[in-house]
N, C-alpha and C positions, 0 to 999 in steps of 0.2 A: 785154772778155769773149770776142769772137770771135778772137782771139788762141791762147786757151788750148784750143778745140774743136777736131777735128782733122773733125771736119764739122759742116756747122752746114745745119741744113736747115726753111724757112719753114714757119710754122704755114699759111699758105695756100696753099703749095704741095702739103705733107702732106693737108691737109683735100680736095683734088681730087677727086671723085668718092665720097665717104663715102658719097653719098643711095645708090649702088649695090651697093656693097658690102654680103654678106649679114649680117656682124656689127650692121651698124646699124640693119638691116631686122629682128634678130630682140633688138635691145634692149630695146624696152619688153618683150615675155615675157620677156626673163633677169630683169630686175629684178621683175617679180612677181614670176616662179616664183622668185626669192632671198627674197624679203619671206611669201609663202608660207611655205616652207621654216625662215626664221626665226619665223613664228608657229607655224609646228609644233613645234619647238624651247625656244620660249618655254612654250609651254602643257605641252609635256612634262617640262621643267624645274618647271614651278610643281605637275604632279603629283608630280613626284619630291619637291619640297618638304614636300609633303602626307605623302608616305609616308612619310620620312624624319621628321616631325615625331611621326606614328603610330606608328610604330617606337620614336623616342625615348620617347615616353609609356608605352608598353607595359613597354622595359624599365624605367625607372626603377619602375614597379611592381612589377615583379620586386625589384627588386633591394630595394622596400620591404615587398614581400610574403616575401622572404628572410632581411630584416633583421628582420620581426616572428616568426618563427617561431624565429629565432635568441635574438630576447629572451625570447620565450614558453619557450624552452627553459632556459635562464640561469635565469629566475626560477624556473621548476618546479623545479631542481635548490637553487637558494635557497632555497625553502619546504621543500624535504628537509631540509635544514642548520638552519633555522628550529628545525625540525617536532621534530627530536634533541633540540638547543641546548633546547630550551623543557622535552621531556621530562625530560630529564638536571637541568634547574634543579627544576621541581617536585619532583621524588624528591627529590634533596638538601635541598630548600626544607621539605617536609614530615619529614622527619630532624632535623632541628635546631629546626625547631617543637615537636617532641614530644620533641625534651630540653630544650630550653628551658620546659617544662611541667613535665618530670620537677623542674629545679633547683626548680621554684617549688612546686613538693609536699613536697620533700623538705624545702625551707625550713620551712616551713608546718609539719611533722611534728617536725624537731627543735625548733621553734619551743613547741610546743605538748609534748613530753616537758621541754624546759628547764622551763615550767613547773608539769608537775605534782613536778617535780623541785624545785624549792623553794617547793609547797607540802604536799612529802610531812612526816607526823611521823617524828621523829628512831626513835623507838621502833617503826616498821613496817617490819621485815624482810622481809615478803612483796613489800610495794609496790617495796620497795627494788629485792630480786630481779628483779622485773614490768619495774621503768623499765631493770633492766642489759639486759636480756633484748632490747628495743626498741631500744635504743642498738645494739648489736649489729646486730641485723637491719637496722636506716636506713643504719650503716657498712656493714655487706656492699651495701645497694643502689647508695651513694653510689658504691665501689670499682669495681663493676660499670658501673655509669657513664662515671667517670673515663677507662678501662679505652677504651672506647669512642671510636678516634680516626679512624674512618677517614673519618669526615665533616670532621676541622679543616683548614683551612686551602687549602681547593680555592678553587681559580679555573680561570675556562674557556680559552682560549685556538683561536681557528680556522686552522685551518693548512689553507689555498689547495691547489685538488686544482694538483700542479707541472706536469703533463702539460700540463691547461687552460690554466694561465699560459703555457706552454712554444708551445702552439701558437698563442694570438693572437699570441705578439709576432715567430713566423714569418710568420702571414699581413700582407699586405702591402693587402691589403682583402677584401671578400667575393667576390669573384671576379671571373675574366675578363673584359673589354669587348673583343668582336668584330664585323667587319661583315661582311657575306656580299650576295652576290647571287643575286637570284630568280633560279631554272633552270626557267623554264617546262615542257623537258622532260627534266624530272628523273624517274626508274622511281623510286618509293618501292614498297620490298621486305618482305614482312614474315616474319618470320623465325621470329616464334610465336603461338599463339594460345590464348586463355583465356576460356573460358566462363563467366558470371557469370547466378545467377536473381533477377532485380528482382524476380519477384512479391511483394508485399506482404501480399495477401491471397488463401490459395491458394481460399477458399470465396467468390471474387465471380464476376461473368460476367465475368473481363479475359481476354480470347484468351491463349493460351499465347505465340503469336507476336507480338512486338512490330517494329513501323517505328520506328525510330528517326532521324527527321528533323534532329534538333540535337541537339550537347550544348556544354555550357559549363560551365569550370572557374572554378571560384570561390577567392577569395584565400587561402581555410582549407582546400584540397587538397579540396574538397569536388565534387560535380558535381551538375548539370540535366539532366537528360534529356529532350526532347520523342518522346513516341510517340506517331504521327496513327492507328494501327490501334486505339487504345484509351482516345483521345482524352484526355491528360493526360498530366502533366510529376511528375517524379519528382527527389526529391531522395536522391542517394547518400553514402554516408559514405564515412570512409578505406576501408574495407574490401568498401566497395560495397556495402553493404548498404541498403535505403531506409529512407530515415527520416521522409519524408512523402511524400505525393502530392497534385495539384491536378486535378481533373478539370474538363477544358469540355465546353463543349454540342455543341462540334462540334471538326474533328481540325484540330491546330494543323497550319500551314504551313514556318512558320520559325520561327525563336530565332536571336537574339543577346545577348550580352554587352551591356550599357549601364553604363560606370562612371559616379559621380558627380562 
């Protein structure tokens, strides 16, 4: 082996004087301060785990909170198509009811001229005249009837809006997955602003001016409002308008979001 070294130099010679040397002197603090270092590491790692798994949560409810408004959308355009489909059968349904009443009257009538028909006497001209006169008239109804096709032989048929088709078998799913990182100092800009009046009830004691301390969106595009000047939480529609209110005893602090 000492052959192959082109210096070869003893562990005990090397080790000479280590106790003085300042690397050995400041050993045990490097390997804290490393072990430190890695617990900070560690622990910030196991944060980032946390967030990362909050994150994941979040969107995946997006992305079911998207996919339900997408079906709720589907279906309401469905119960449109329904809603047609249903009318359009009815009408036709009651058309063919009421001539299928017509054949059975009609039935019924020549049914009942056949018979006075032969039990008229040979020698009654008037009656004779009478029963021609019927016959006539039942034919002209029948004719008129006949006549009547614009109800035969319908069938429905649903022909798919093509656009709709057109566009799921483009998309590739319901949208982008992207990751971003927090910018602690990131300027958030706002670019417009819109006034909206919560008041609910313009004849109560509620201050004109509202604090609003929290709001949270809810999965129906709906929102919560907490206002601690008027001590109670409001619920807004799509259009911001409130649809209930909760009042307490005293003015909320905070609100959050708690899924289940």
């Amino acid at each position: 082996m000492y052959r192959i070294c082109e210096q070869v130099v003893r562990i005990d010679e090397a080790a000479k004087g280590i106790y003085t040397e300042g690397g050995f002197r400041e050993l045990s603090e490097n390997i804290l301060s490393r072990c430190e270092k890695i617990d900070t590491e560690h622990i910030d790692m196991e944060k980032e785990l946390e967030t990362l798994q909050s994150s994941y949560d979040e969107t995946l409810a997006e992305i079911a909170s998207f996919q339900k408004k997408m079906t709720n959308a589907v279906e309401k355009q469905g119960h449109c198509s329904t809603s047609e489909l249903e009318t359009m059968f009815t009408c036709l349904k009651g058309t063919c009811t009421n001539e299928i009443q017509l054949h059975t009257e009609l039935d019924k009538r020549y049914k009942r001229l056949h018979k006075d028909l032969q039990s008229m006497q040979q020698d009654s001209e008037q009656l004779a005249f009478i029963l021609c006169g019927k016959y006539d008239e039942l034919t002209k109804e029948t004719d008129d009837l006949y006549e009547r096709k614009d109800n035969r032989e319908i069938n429905f048929r649903f022909q798919p809006e093509a656009s709709m088709l057109q566009l799921l078998s483009e998309l590739g799913s319901l949208g982008k997955i992207q990751t971003y990182r927090n910018n602690p100092n990131q300027v958030i800009k706002v670019s417009d602003l819109t006034k909206h009046d919560i008041s609910d009830h313009p004849d109560t004691d509620e201050s004109p001016t509202a604090t609003i301390i929290g709001i949270c969106e809810l999965t129906d595009s709906q929102f919560i409002i907490a206002d601690s000047s008027n001590k109670n939480a409001k619920l807004l529609g799509h259009s911001l308008k409130v649809l209930s209110r909760q009042n307490f005893p005293s003015a909320p602090n905070q609100m959050c979001n708690v899924s289940a």
